[in-house]
KEKE-3310 file (N, C-alpha, C; in steps of 0.2 Angstrom, whole numbers, plus 5000, padded with zeros to 4 digits):
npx = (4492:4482:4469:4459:4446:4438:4427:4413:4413:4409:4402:4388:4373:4365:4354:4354:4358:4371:4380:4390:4403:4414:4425:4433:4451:4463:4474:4465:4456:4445:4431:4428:4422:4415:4417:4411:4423:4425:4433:4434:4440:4454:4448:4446:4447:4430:4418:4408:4398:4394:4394:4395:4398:4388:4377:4374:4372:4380:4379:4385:4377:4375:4371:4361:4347:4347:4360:4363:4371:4377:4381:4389:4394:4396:4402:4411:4411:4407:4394:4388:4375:4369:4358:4348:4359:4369:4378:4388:4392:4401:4417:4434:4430:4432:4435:4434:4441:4440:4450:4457:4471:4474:4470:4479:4482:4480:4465:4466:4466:4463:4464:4456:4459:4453:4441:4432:4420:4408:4396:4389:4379)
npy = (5547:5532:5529:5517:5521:5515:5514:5513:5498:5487:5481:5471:5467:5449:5449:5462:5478:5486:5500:5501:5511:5519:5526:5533:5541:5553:5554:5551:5543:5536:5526:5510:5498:5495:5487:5475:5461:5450:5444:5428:5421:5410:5406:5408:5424:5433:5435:5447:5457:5467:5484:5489:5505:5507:5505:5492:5477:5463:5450:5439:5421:5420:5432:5440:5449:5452:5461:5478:5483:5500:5517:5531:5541:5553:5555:5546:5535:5520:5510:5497:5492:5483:5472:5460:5454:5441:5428:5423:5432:5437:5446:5451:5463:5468:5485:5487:5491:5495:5505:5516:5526:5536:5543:5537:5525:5507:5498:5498:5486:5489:5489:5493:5495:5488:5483:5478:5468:5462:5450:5448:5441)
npz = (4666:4669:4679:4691:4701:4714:4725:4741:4745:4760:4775:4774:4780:4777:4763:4763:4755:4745:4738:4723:4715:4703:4696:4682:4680:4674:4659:4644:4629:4625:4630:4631:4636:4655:4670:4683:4693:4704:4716:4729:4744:4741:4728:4710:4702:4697:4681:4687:4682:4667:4654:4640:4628:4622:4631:4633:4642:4652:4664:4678:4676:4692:4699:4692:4693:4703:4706:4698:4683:4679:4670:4670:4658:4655:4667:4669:4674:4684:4691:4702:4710:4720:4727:4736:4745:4746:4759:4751:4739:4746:4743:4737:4725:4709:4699:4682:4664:4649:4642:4629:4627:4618:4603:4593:4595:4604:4612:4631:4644:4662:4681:4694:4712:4720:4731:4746:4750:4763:4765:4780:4796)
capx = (4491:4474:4466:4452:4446:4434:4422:4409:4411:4408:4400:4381:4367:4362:4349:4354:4362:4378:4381:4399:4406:4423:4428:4440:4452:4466:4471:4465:4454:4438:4434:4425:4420:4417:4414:4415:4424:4425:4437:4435:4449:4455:4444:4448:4442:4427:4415:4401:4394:4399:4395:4395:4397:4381:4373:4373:4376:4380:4378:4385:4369:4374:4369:4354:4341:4351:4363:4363:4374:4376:4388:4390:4401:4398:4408:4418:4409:4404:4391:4385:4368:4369:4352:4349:4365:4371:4386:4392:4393:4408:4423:4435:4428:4438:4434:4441:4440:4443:4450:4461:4475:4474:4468:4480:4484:4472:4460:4468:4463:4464:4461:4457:4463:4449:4436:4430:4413:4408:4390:4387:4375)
capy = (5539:5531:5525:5518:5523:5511:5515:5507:5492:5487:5476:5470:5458:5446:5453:5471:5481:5492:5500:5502:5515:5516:5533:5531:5548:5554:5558:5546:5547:5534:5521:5506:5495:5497:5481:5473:5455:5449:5436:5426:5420:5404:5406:5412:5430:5430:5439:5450:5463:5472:5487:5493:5511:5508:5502:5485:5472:5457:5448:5433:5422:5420:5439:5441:5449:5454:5465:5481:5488:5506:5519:5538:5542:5560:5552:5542:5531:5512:5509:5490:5491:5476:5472:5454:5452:5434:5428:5420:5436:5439:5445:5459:5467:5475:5487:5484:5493:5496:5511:5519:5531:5540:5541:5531:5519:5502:5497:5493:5483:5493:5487:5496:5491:5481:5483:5472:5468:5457:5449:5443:5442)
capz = (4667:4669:4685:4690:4707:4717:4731:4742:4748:4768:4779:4776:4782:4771:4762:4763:4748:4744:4728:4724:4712:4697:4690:4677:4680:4671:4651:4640:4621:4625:4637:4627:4643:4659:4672:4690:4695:4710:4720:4736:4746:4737:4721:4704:4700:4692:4682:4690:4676:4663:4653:4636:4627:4621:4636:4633:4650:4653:4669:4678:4680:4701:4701:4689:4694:4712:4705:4691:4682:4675:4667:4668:4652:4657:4674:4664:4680:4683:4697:4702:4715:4724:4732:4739:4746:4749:4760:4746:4739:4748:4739:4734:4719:4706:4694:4676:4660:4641:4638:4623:4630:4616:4598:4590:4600:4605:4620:4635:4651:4668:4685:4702:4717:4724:4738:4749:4752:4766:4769:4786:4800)
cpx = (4484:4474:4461:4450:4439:4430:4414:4408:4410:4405:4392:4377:4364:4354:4347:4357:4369:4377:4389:4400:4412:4422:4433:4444:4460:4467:4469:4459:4448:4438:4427:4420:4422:4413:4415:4418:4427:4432:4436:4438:4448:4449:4447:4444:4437:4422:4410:4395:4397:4396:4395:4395:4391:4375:4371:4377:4377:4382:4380:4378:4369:4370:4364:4348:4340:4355:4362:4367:4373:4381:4385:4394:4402:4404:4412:4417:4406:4400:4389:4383:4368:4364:4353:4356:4366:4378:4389:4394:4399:4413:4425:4434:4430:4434:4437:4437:4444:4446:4456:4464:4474:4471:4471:4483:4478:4469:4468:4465:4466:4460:4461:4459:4459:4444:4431:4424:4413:4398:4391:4383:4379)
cpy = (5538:5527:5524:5518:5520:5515:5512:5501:5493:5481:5476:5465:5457:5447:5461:5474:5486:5493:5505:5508:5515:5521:5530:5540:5548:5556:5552:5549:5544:5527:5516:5501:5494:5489:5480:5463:5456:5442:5434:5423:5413:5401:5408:5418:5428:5437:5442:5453:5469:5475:5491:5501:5513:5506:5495:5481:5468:5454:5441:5431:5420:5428:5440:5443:5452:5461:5470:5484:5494:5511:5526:5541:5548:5562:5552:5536:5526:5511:5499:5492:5485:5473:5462:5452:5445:5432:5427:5423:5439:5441:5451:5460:5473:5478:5486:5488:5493:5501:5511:5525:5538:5536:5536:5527:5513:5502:5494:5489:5486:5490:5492:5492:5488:5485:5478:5471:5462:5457:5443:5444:5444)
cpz = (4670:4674:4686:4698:4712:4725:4733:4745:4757:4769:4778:4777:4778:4771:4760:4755:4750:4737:4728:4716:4709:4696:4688:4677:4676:4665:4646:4633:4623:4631:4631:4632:4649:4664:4679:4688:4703:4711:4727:4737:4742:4731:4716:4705:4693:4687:4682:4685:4673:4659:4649:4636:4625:4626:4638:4642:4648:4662:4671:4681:4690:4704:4699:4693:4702:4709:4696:4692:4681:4675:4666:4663:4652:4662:4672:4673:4680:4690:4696:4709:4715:4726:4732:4741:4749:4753:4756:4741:4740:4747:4739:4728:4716:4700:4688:4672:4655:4639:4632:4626:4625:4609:4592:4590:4603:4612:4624:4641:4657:4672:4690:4707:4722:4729:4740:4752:4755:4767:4775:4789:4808)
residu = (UNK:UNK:UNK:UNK:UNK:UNK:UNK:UNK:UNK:UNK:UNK:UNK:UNK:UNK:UNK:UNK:UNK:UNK:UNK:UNK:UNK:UNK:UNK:UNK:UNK:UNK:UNK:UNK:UNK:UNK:UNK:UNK:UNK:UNK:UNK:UNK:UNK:UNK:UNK:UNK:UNK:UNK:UNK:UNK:UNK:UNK:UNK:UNK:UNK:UNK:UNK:UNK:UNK:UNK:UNK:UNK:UNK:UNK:UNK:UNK:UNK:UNK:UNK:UNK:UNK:UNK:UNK:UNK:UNK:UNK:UNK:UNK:UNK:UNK:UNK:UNK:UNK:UNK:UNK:UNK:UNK:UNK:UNK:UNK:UNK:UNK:UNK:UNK:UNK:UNK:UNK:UNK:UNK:UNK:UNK:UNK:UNK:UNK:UNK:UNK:UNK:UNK:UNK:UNK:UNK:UNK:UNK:UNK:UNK:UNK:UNK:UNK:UNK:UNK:UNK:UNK:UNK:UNK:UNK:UNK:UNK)
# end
């Protein structure tokens, strides 16, 4: 069974950084994309940044330029470095991904269980 296992979040003053980490563990064939979204209390989830096999990103533009992705496929790991952190920032952030259980069977989508990063002073 495939899970994706989050770490990372806490408490920081705006301005400061965290960087939060996703293994993907379990049996699976290939992991296609790897990603964060976030949610704030009475928000939609949204999304943060995400991750290609071949390296390719993509960023929401509230982040750009504050946040980077990156992907250990040796891990089978998602990291997102946070720097300039904003309160607004706020939220629990989930990891998600693409994978394939096996080989011939299709992509699926998988969530972690969240963590919660707080910007305050």
């Amino acid at each position: 069974q495939v899970q994706l296992v989050e770490s990372g979040g806490g408490l920081v003053q705006p301005g400061g950084s965290l960087k939060l980490s996703c293994a993907a563990s379990g049996s699976f064939y290939d992991i296609f994309a790897m990603g964060w979204y976030r949610q704030a209390p009475g928000r939609q989830r949204e999304l943060v940044a995400f991750i290609f096999s071949d390296g390719t990103t993509n960023y929401a533009d509230s982040v750009k330029g504050r946040f980077t992705i990156s992907r250990d496929n040796a891990k089978n790991t998602v990291y997102l470095q946070m720097n300039s952190l904003k309160p607004e920032d706020t939220a629990v952030y989930y990891c998600n991904a693409n994978i394939k259980p096996d080989w011939r069977g299709v992509y699926n989508n998988y969530w972690g269980q969240g963590t919660q990063v707080t910007v305050s002073s």
